[in-house]
TORSE-300107 format. One record per residue (C-alpha): residue in three letters; x, y, z. Coordinates in Angstrom, 2 decimals, always signed. Example, Ala and Ser with C-alpha at 12.3 -4.5 7.8 and 13.67 -1.06 7.14 Angstrom:
2
ala,+12.30,-4.50,+7.80
ser,+13.67,-1.06,+7.14
***
This chain:
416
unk,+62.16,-100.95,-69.84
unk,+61.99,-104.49,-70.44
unk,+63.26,-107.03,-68.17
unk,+66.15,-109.40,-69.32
unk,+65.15,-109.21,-72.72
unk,+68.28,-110.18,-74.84
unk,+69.95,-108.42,-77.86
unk,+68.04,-110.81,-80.59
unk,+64.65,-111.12,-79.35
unk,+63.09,-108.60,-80.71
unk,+61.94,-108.91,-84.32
unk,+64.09,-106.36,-85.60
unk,+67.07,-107.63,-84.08
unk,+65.98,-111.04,-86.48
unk,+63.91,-112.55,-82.87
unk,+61.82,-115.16,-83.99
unk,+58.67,-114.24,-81.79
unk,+57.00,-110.74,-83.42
unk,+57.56,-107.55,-82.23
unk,+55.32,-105.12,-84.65
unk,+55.20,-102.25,-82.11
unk,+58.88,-102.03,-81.61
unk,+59.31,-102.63,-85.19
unk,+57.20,-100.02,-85.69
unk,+58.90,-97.69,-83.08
unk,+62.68,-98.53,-84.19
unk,+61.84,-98.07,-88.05
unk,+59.97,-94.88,-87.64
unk,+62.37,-93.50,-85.00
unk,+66.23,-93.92,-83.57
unk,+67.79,-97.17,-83.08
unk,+70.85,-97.06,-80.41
unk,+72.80,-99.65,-81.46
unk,+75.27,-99.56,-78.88
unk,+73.50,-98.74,-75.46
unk,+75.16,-100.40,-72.64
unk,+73.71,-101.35,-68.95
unk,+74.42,-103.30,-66.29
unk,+74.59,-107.40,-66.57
unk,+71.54,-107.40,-63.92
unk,+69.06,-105.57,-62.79
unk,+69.36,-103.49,-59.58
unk,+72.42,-101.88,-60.56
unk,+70.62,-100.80,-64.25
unk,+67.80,-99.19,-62.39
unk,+70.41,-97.61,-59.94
unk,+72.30,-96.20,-62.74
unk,+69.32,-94.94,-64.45
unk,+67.99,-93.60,-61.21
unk,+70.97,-91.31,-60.17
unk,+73.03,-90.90,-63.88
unk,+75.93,-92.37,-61.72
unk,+77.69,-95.78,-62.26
unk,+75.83,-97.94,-59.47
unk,+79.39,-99.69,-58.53
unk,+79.63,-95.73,-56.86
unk,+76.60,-97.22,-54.77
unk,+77.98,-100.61,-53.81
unk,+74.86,-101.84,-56.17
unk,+76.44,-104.70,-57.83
unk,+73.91,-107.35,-57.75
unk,+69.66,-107.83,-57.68
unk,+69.12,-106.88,-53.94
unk,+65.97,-106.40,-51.81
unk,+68.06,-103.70,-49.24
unk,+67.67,-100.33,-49.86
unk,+70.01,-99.34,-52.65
unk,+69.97,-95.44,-52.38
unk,+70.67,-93.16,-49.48
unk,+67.67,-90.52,-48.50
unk,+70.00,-87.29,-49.85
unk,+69.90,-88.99,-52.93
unk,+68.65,-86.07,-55.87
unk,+66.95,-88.91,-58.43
unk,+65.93,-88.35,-61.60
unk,+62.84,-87.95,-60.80
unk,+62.86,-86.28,-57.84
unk,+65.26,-84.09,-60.73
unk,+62.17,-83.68,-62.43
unk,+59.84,-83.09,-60.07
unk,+61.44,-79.68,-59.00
unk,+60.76,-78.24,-62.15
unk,+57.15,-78.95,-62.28
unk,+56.80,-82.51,-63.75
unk,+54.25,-85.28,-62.59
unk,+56.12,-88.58,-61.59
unk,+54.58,-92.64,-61.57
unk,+56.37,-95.38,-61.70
unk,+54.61,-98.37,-63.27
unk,+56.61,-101.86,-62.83
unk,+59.12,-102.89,-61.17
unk,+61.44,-101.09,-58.52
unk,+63.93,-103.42,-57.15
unk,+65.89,-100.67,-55.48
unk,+64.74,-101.21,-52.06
unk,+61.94,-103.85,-51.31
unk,+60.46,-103.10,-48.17
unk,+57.33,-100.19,-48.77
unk,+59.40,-97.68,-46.56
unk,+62.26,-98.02,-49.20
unk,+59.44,-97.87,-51.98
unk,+59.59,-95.31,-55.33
unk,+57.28,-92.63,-53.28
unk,+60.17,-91.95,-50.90
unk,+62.81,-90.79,-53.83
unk,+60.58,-88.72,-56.56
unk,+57.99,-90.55,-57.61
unk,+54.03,-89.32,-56.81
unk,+52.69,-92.33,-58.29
unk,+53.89,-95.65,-57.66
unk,+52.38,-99.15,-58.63
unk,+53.91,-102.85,-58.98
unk,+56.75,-104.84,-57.40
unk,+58.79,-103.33,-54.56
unk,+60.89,-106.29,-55.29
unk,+62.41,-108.03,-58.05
unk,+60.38,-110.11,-61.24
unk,+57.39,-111.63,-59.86
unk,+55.26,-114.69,-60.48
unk,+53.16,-113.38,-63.41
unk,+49.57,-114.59,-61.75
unk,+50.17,-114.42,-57.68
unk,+52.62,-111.02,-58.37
unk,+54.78,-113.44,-55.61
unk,+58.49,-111.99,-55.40
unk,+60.99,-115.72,-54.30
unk,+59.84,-117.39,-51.44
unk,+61.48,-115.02,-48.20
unk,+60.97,-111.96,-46.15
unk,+60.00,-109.72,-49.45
unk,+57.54,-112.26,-51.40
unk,+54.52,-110.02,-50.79
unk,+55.79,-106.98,-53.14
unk,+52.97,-105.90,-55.16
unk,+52.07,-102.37,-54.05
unk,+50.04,-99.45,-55.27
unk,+51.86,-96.03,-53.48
unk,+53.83,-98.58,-51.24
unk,+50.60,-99.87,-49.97
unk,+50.73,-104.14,-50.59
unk,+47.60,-105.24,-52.05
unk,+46.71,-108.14,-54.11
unk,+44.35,-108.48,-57.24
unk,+43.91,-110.70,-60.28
unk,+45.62,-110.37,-63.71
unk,+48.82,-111.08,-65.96
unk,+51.89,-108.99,-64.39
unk,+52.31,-107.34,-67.66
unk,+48.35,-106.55,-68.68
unk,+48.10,-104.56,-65.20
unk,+51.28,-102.70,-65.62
unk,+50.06,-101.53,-68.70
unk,+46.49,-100.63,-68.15
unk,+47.84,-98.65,-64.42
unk,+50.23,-96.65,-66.97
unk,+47.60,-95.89,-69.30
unk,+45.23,-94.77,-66.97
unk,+47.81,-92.38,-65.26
unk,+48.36,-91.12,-68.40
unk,+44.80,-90.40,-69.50
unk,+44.21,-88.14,-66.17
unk,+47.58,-86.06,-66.66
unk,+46.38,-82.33,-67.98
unk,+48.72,-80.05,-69.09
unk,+51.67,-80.31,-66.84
unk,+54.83,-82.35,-68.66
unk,+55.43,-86.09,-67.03
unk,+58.10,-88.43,-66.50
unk,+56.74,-91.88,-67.33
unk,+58.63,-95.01,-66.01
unk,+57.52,-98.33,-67.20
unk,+59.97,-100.97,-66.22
unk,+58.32,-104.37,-66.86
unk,+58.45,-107.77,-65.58
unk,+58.82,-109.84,-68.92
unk,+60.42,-111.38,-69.96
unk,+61.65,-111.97,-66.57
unk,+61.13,-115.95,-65.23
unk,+59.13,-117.43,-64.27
unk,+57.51,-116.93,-67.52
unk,+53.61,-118.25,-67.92
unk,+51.63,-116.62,-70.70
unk,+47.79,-117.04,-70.99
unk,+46.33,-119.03,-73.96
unk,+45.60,-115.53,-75.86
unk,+48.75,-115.05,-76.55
unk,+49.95,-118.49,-76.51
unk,+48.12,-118.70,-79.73
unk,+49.39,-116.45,-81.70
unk,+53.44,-118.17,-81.12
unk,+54.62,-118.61,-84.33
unk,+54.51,-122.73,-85.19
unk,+58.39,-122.92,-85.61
unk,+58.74,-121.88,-81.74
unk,+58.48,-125.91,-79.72
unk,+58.94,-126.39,-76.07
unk,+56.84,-125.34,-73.65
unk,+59.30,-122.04,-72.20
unk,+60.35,-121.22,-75.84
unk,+56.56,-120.80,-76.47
unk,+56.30,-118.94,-73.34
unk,+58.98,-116.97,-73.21
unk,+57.73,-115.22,-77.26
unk,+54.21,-115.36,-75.75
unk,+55.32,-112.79,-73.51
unk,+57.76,-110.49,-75.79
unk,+55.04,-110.34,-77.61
unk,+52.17,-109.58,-74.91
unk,+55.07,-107.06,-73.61
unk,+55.02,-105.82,-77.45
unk,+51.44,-105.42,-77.62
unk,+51.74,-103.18,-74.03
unk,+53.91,-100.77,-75.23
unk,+51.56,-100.25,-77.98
unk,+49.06,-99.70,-75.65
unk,+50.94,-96.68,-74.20
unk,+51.64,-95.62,-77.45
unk,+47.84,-95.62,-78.00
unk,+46.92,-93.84,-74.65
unk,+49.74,-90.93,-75.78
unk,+48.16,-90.60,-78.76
unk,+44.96,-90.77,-77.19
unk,+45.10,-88.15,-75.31
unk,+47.23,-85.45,-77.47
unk,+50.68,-86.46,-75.67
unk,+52.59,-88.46,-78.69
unk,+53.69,-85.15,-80.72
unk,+55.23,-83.72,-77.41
unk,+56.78,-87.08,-76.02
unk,+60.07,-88.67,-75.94
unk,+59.62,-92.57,-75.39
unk,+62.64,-94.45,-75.08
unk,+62.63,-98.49,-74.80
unk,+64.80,-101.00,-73.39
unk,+66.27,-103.28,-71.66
unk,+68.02,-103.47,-68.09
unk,+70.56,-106.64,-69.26
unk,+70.87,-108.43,-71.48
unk,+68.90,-112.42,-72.03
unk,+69.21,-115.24,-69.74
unk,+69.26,-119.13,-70.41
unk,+68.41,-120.00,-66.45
unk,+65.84,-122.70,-65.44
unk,+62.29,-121.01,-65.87
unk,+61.12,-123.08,-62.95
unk,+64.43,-123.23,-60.89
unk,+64.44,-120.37,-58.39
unk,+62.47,-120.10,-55.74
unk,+59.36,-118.61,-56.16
unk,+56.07,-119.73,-55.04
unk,+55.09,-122.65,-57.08
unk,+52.35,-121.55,-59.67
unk,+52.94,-124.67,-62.38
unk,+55.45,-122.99,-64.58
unk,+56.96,-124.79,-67.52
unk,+59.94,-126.08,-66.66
unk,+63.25,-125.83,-69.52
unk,+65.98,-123.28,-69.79
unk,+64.52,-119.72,-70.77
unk,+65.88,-118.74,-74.65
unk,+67.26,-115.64,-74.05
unk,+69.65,-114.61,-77.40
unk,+71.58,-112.35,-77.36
unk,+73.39,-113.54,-80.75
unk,+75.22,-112.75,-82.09
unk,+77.11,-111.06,-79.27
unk,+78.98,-113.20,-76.66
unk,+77.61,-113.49,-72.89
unk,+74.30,-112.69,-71.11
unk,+72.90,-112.01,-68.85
unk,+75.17,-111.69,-65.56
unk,+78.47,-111.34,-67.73
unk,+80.17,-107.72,-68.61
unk,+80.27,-109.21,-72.08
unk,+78.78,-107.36,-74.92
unk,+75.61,-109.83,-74.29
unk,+74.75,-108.99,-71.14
unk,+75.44,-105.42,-70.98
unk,+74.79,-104.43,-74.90
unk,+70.94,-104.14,-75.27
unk,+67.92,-102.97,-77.59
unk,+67.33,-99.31,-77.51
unk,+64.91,-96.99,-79.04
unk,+64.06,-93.98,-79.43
unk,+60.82,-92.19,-80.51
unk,+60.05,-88.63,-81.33
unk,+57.76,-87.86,-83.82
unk,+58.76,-84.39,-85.73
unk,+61.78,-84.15,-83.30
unk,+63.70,-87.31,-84.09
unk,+64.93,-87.93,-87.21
unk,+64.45,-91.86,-87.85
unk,+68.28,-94.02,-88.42
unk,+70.79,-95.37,-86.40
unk,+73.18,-93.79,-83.86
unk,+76.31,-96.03,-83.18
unk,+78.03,-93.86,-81.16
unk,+78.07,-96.01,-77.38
unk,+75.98,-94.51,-75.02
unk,+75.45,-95.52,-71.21
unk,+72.17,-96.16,-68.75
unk,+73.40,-93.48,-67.16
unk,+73.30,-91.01,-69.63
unk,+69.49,-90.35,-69.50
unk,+69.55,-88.59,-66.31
unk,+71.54,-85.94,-67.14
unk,+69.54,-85.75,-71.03
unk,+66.15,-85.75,-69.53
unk,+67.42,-82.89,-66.99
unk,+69.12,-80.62,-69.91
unk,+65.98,-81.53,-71.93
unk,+63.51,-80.38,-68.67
unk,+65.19,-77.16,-67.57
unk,+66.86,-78.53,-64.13
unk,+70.03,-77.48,-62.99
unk,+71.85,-78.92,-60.25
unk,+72.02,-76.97,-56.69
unk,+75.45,-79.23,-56.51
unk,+77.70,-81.18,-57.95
unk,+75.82,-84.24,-58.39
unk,+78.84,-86.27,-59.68
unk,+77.32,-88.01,-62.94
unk,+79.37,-90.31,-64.57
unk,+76.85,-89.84,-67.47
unk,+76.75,-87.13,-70.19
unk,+74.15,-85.23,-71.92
unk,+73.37,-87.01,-75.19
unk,+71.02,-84.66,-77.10
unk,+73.13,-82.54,-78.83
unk,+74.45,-85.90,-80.33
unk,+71.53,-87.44,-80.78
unk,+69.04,-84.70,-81.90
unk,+71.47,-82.27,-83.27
unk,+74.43,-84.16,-85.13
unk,+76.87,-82.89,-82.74
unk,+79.87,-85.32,-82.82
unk,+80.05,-87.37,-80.01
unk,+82.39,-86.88,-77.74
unk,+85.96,-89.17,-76.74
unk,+84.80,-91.40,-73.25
unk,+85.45,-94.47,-71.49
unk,+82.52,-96.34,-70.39
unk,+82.57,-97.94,-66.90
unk,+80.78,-101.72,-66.04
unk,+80.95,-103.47,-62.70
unk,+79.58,-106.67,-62.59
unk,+77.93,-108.84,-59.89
unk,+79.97,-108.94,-56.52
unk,+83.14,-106.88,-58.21
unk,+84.05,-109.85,-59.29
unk,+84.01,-108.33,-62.86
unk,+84.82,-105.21,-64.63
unk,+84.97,-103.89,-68.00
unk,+86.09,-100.85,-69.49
unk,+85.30,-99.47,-73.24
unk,+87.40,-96.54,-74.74
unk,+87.40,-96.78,-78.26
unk,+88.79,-98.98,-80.38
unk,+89.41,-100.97,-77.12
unk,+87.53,-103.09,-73.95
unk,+89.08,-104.70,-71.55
unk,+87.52,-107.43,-69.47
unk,+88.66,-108.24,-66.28
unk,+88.08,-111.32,-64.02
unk,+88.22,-112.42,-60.38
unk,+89.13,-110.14,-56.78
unk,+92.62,-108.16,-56.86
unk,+95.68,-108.83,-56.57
unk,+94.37,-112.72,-58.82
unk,+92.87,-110.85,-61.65
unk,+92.85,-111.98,-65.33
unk,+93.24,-109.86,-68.23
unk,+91.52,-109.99,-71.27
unk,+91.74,-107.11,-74.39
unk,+89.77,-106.54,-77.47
unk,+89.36,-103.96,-80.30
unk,+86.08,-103.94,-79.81
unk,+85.09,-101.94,-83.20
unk,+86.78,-105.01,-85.23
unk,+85.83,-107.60,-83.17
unk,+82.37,-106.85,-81.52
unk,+81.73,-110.19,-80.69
unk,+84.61,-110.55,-78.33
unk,+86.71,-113.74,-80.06
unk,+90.10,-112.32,-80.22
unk,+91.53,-111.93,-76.60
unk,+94.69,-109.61,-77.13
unk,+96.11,-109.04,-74.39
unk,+99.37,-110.96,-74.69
unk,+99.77,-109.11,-78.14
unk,+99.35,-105.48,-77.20
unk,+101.05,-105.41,-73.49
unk,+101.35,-101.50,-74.42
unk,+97.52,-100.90,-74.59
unk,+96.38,-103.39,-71.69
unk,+98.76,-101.50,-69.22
unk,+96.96,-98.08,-70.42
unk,+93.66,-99.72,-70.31
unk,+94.44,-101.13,-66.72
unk,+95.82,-97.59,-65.82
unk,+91.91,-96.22,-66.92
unk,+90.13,-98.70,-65.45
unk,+91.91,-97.86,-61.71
unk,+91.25,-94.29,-62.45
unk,+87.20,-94.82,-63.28
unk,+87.11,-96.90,-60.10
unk,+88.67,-94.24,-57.68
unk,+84.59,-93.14,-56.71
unk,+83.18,-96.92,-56.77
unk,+81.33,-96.99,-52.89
unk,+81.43,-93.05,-52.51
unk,+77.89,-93.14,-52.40
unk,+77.26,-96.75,-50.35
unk,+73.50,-95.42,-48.61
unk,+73.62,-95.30,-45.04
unk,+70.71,-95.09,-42.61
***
């Protein structure tokens, strides 16, 4: 999982910076071409964690509190019961103190930032009570290297000691997170069209991020794992045009300029329950199981926990209340997919959307001073036609679904 990598920078989405790897990966396997998130971070990782929409959580925003009551059954704690090995490579952000850390909901191996992005050198979370976040098994420590080289080489090197049991792999990294500072290796190798100092280092790092994943890749193959491996990539929101050098993180000399996060040509990023910040690169990889194309169906964050599970052999002691769905007999068997609404709460509430085919509606500010907006989202993808004055029918239907999907938004709030 990358980190606030937008829609159109990766090389097969036309990015300027190159991406062979994912190339590589998306050609040869199955490119999701409408996988939707959250607009930031936390609630993504919440989602993915639990196969529940995160608004069910009160997980609306990036926050450093813990996001996830004790009780909670987690995907991998899923996996776990039924004999898989666990790690956790990257970044958390679901709880930053080590008490809250990955260890304490499934994981057996955990390694990176408690927190949020981090300074790519000092591994420095913003200046406050939760700066010191880098962690191996929730114990802080400290050591040299580029955030996204020692992600990589700790995931590799859990992978090369796994035997035969079956492991669940989670790699979510920092880039292209700010503050973004790339070493002069890969600085380099930035095409001569990027100028700017952060435009140079913000491809720098898709493509050092790039050239991880192939590492992983490498170590799979390595050590006999590729044939019998699903590896999924992407992102937890979509791209983000903030001040590289504007938040407040320990200083470290970072370029200073707006980040170039595109997400063209969809509208919004990063933040927004537009199709740019919540409509992200996704593939997936299967060699001999996957058949390589295109599936346009929409699909949710949360729909992996309740694949991987089907896919693993777990079933549920309880109702665990997913919002999410199976998606392999859709994906690896042609089934057709089925009619749904997909769910989106944005930072603070103070945003909503709700997708049910051929139809979104966006909605804006608290209730009771809301504002309405409707599009057919399968002939107007890019969001430029607002009809909601046009089709008062289909908004009042919309607005009835929307109140219905967020009837179990805070069910799950996490309590001491």
């Amino acid at each position: 999982m990358a980190d606030d990598l937008g829609w159109a920078d990766v090389a097969f989405h036309a990015g300027n910076a190159p991406t062979p790897t994912l190339d590589k990966l998306a050609r040869e396997g199955l490119e999701l071409t409408h996988h939707y998130v959250a607009p930031v971070c936390s609630p993504t990782r919440a989602g993915l964690m639990t196969g529940r929409c995160w608004s069910r959580f009160g997980v609306t925003t990036p926050q450093s509190e813990r996001a996830l009551s004790w009780d909670t059954v987690t995907l991998p704690g899923a996996l776990k019961s039924v004999g898989y090995e666990t790690c956790l490579t990257g970044k958390w952000h679901l709880g930053s103190k080590p008490a809250w850390g990955p260890n304490r909901f499934g994981f057996d191996h955990s390694y990176g930032s408690l927190g949020g992005g981090v300074g790519p050198w000092d591994h420095h979370y913003k200046k406050g009570p939760f700066t010191e976040t880098w962690h191996r098994d929730e114990k802080l420590i400290k050591e040299p290297g580029h955030v996204t080289d020692l992600i990589a080489k700790e995931a590799c090197e859990w992978l090369a000691a796994r035997k035969d049991a079956p492991f669940f792999l989670y790699v979510p990294f920092t880039a292209v997170h700010l503050p973004v500072k790339e070493p002069e290796e890969w600085l380099s190798k930035v095409p001569a069209g990027i100028t700017g100092a952060v435009a140079r280092h913000y491809a720098a790092c898709i493509m050092h991020q790039d050239a991880a994943v192939g590492q992983i890749v490498a170590a799979l193959e390595k050590n006999g794992q590729r044939s019998n491996t699903l590896l999924i990539f992407t992102s937890d929101n979509g791209g983000s045009t903030a001040e590289n050098n504007g938040q407040a993180y320990p200083p470290d000399d970072y370029p200073t300029g707006a980040l170039p996060g595109n997400n063209l040509p969809l509208r919004g990023e990063k933040g927004s329950v537009y199709e740019g910040g919540i409509r992200v690169p996704c593939i997936l990889n299967w060699p001999g199981t996957l058949k390589p194309g295109t599936h346009d169906a929409p699909v949710q964050i949360i729909d992996w926990m309740p694949t991987f599970c089907a896919l693993a052999g777990f079933k549920p002691a309880k109702d665990l209340k997913w919002d999410g769905v199976n998606l392999w007999p859709q994906l690896a068997e042609g089934a057709p997919p089925p009619p749904r609404t997909f769910y989106t709460v944005g930072p603070g509430f103070k945003s909503r959307t709700l997708r049910c085919d051929p139809w979104k509606l966006v909605v804006h500010g608290a209730a009771g001073k809301e504002k309405f907006e409707l599009y057919d989202i399968l002939a107007d993808p890019n969001e430029t036609k607002n009809l909601a004055a046009q089709q008062p029918d289909q908004l009042a239907a919309m607005k009835e679904r929307m109140a219905d999907a967020a009837k179990a938004d805070r069910d799950a709030v996490a309590k001491d």
